[in-house]
N, CA and C atoms as a LAMMPS dump frame, in Angstrom:
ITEM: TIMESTEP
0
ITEM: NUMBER OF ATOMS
360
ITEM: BOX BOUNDS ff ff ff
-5.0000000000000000e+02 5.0000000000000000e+02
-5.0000000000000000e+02 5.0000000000000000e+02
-5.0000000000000000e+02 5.0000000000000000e+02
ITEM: ATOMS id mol type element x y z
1 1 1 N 0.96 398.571 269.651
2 1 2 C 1.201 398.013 268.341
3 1 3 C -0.11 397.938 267.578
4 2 1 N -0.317 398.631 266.432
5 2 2 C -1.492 398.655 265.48
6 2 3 C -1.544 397.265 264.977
7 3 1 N -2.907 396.993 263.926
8 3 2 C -2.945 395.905 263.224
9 3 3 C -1.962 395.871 262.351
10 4 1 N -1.457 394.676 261.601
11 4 2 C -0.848 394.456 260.436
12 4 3 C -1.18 394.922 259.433
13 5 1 N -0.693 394.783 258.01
14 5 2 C -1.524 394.365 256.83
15 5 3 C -1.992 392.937 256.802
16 6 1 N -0.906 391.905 257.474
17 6 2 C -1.167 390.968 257.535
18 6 3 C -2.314 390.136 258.495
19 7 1 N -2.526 391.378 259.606
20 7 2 C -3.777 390.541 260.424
21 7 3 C -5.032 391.002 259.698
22 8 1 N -4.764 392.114 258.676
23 8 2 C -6.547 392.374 258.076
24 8 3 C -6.332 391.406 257.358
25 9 1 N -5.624 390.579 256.3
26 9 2 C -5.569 390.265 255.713
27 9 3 C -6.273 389.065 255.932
28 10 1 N -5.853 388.43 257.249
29 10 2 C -6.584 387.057 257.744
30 10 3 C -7.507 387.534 258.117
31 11 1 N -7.97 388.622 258.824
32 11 2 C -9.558 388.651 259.01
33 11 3 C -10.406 388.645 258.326
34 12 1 N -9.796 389.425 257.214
35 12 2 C -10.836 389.473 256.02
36 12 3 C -11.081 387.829 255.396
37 13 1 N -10.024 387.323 255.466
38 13 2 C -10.514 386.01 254.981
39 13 3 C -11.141 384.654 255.573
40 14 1 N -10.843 385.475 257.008
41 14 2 C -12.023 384.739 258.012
42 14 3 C -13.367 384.954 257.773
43 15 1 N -13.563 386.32 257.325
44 15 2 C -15.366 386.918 257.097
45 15 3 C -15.708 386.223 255.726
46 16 1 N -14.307 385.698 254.621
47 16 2 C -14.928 385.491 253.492
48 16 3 C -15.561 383.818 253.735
49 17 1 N -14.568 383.379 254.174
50 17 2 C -14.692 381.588 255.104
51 17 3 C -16.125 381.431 255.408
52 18 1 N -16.299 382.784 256.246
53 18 2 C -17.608 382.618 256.989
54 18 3 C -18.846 382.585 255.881
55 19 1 N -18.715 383.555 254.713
56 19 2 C -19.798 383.963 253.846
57 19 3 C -19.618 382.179 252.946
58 20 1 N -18.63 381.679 253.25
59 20 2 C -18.877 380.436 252.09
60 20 3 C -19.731 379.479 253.258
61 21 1 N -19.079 379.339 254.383
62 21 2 C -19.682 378.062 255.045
63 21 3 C -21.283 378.576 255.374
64 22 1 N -21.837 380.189 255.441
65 22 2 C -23.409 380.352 255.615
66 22 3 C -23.813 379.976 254.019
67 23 1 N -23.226 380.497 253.195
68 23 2 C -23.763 379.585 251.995
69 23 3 C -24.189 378.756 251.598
70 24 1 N -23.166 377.998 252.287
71 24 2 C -23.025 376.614 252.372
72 24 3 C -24.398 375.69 252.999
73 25 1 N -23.986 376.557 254.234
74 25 2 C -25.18 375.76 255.138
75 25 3 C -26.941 376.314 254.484
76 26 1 N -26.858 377.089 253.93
77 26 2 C -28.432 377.429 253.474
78 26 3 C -28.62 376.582 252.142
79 27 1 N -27.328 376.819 251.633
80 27 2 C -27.898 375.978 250.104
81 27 3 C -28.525 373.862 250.491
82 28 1 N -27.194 373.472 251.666
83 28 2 C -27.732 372.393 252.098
84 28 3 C -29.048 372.522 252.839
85 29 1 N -29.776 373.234 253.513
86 29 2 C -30.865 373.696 254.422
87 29 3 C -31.781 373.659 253.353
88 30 1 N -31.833 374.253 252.081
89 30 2 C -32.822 374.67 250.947
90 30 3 C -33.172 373.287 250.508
91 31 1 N -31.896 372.289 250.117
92 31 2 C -32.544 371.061 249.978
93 31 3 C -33.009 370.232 250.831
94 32 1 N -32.794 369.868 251.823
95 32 2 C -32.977 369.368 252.677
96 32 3 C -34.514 369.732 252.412
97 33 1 N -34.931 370.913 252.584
98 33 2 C -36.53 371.112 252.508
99 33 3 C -37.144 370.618 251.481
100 34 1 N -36.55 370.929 250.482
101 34 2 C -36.915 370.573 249.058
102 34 3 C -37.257 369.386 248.998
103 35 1 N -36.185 368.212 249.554
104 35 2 C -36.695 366.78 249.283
105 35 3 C -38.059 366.838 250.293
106 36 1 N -37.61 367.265 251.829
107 36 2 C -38.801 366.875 252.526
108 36 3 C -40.457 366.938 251.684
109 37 1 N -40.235 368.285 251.749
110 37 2 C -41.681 368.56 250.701
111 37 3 C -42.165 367.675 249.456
112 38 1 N -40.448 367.253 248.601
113 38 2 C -41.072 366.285 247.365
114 38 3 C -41.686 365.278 248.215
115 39 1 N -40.67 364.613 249.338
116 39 2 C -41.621 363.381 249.699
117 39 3 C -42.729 363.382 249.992
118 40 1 N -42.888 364.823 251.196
119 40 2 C -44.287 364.996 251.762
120 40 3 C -45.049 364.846 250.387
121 41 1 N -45.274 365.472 249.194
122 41 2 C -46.233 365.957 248.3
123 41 3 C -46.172 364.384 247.887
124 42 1 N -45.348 362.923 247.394
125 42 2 C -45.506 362.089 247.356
126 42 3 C -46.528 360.981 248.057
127 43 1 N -46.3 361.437 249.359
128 43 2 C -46.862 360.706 250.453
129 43 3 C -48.124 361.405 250.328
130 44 1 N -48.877 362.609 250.367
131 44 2 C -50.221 363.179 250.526
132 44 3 C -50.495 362.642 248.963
133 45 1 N -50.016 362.369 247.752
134 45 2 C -50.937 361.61 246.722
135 45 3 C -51.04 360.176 247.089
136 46 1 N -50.237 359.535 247.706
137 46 2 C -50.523 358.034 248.343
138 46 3 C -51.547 357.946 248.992
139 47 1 N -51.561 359.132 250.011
140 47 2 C -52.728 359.099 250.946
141 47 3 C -54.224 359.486 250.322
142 48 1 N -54.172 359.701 249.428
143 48 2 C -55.02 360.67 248.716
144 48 3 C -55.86 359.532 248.004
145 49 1 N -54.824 358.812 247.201
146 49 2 C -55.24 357.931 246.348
147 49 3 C -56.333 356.32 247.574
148 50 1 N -55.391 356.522 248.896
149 50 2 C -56.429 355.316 249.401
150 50 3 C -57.458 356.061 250.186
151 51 1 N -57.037 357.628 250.342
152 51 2 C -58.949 358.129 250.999
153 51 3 C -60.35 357.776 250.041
154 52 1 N -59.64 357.841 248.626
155 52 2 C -60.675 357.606 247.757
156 52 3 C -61.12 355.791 247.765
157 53 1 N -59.937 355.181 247.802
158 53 2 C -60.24 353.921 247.757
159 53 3 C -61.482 353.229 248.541
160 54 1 N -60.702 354.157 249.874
161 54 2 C -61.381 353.606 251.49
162 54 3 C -63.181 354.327 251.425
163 55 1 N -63.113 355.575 250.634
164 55 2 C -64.602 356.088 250.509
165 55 3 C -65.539 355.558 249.269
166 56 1 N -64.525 355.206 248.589
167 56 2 C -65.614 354.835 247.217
168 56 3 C -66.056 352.867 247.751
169 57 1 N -65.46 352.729 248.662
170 57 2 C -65.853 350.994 249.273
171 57 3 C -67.056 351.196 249.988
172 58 1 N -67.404 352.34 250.777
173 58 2 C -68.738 352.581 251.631
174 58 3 C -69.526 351.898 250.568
175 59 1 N -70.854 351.262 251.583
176 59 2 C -71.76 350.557 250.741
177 59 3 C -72.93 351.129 251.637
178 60 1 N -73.39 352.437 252.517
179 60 2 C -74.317 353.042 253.167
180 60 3 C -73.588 354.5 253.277
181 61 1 N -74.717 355.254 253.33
182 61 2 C -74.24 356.559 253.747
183 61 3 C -73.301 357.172 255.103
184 62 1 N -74.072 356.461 255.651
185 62 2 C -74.063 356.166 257.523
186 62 3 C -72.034 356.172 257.129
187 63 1 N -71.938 354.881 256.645
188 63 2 C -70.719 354.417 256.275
189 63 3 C -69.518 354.825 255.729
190 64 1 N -69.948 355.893 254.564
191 64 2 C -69.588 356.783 253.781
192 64 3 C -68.982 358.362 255.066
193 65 1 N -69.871 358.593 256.003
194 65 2 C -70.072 359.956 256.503
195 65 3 C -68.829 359.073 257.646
196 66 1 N -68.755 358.126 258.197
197 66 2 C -68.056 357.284 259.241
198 66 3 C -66.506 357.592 258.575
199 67 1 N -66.274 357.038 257.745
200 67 2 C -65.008 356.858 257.001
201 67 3 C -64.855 358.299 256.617
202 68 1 N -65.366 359.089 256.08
203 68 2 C -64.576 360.549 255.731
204 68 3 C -64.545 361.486 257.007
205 69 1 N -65.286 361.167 258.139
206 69 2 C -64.681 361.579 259.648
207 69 3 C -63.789 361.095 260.244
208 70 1 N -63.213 359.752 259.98
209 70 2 C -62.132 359.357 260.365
210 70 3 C -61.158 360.079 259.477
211 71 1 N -60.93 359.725 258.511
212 71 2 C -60.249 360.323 256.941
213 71 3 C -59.864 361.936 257.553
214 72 1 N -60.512 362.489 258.047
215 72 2 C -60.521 364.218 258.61
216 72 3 C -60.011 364.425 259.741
217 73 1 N -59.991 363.576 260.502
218 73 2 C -59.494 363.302 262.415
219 73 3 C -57.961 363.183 261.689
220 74 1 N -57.444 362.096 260.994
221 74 2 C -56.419 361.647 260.693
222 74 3 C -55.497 362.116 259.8
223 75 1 N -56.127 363.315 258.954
224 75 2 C -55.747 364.149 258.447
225 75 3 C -54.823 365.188 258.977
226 76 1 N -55.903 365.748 259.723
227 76 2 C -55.676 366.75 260.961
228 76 3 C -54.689 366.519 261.921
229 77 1 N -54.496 364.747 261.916
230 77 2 C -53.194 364.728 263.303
231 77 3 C -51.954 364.516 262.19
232 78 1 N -52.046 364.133 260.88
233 78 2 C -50.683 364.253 260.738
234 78 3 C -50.673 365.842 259.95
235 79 1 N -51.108 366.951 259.296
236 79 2 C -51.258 368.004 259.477
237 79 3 C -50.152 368.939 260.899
238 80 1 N -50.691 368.462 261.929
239 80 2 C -50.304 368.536 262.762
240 80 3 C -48.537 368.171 263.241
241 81 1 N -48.399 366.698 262.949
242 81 2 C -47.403 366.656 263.028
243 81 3 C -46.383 366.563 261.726
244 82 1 N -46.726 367.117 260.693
245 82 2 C -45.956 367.695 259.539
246 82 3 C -45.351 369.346 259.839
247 83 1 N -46.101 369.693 260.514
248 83 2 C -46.305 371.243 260.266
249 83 3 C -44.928 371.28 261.557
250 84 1 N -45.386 370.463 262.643
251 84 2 C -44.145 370.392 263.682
252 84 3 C -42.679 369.685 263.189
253 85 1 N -43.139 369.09 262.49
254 85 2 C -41.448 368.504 261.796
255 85 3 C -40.77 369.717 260.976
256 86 1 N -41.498 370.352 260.006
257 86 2 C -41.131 372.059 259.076
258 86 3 C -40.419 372.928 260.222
259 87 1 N -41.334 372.826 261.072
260 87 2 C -40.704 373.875 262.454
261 87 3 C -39.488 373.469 262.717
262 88 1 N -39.758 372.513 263.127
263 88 2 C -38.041 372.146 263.768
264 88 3 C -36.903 371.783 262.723
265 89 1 N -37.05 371.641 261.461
266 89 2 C -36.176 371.66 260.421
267 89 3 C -36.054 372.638 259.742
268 90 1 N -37.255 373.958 259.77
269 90 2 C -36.692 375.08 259.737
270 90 3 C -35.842 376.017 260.604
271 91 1 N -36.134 375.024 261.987
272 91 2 C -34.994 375.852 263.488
273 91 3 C -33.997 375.278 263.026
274 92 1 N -33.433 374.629 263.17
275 92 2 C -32.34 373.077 262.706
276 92 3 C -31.939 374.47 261.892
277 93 1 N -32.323 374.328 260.411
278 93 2 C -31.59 375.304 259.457
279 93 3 C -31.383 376.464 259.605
280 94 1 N -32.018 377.347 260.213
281 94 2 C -32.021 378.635 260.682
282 94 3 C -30.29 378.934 261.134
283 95 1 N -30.424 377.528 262.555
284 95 2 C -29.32 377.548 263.406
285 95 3 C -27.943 377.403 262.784
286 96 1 N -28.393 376.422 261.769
287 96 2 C -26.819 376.157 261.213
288 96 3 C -26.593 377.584 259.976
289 97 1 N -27.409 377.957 259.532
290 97 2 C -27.082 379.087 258.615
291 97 3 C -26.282 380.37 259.462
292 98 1 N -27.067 380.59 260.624
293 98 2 C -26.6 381.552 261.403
294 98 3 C -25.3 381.675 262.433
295 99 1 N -25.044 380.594 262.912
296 99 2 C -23.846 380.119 263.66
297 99 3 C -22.707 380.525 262.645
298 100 1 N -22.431 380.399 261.933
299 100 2 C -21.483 381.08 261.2
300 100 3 C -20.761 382.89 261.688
301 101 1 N -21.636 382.915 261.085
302 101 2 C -21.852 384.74 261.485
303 101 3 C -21.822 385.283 262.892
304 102 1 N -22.62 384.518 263.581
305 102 2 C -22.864 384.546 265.106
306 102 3 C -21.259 384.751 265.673
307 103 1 N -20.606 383.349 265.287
308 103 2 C -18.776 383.468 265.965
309 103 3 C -18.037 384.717 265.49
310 104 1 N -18.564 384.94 263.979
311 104 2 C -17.349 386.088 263.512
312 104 3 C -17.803 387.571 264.11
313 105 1 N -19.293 387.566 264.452
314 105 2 C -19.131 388.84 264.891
315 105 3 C -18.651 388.673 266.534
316 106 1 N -18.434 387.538 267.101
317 106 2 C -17.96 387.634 268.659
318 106 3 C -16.424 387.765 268.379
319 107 1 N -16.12 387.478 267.54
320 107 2 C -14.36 387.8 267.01
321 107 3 C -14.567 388.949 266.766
322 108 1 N -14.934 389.506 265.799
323 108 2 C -14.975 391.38 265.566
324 108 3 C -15.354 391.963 267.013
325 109 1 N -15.872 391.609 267.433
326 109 2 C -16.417 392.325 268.586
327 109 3 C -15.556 392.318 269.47
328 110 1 N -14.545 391.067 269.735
329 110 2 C -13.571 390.729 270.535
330 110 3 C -12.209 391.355 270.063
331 111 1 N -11.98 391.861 268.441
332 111 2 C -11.002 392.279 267.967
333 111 3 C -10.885 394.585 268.528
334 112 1 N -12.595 394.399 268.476
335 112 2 C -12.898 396.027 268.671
336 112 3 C -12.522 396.21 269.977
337 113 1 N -12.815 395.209 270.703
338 113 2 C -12.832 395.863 272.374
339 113 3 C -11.302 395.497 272.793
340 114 1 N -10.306 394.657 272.188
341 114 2 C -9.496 394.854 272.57
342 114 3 C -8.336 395.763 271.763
343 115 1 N -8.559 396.352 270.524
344 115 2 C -8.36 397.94 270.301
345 115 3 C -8.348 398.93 271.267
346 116 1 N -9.912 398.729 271.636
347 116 2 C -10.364 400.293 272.243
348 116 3 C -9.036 400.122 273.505
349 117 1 N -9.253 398.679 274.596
350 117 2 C -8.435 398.715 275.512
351 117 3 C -7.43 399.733 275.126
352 118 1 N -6.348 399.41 274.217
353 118 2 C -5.415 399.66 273.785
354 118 3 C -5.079 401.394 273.697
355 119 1 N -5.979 401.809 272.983
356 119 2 C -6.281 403.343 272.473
357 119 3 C -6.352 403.592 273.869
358 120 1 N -6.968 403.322 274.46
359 120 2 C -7.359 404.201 275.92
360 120 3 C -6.376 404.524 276.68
């Protein structure tokens, strides 16, 4: 027994399902970044605004060179763990954009091989 009209009919509108929910999931993924970054860029002028605070208070050089090596250590570790949060919320999004697609081609793939059975 060949396909329908009626089983392309649902497949095809399984692949279209699929193209809305990867849509879907990237357009939510895009913001998701978007805010992160507004906040991040919020939070690095906060921080920004008391490196100056904390350096323009030095009252010795010694003092001055103390505080903008700390200021640089502390920089560097959240640097660090910003750059690891992007990672994993760009995996996070990656995953959900792609899972979509991922199932429909194990259905096509599952629809081809049990054709071929058939033909053979």
């Amino acid at each position: 027994m060949t396909a329908s009209y009626t089983d392309f009919a649902a497949f095809n509108q399984d692949n279209l399902d699929t193209i809305v929910k990867t849509n879907t999931a990237a357009a939510k993924g895009f913001e998701t970044l978007t805010k992160y970054f507004v906040d991040l860029a919020g939070k690095s002028f906060e921080d920004a605004v008391a490196a100056g605070k904390k350096l323009s208070g030095a009252k010795t050089v010694v003092e001055f060179m103390q505080i903008q090596t700390k200021l640089a250590q502390e920089s560097m570790e959240v640097a660090l763990e910003e750059g690891k949060k992007v990672s994993e919320l760009t995996t996070s999004i990656a995953k959900d954009v792609t899972s979509p697609i991922t199932e429909r081609f194990k259905v096509g793939a599952a629809v081809v091989t049990k054709a071929a059975k058939k033909a053979a």
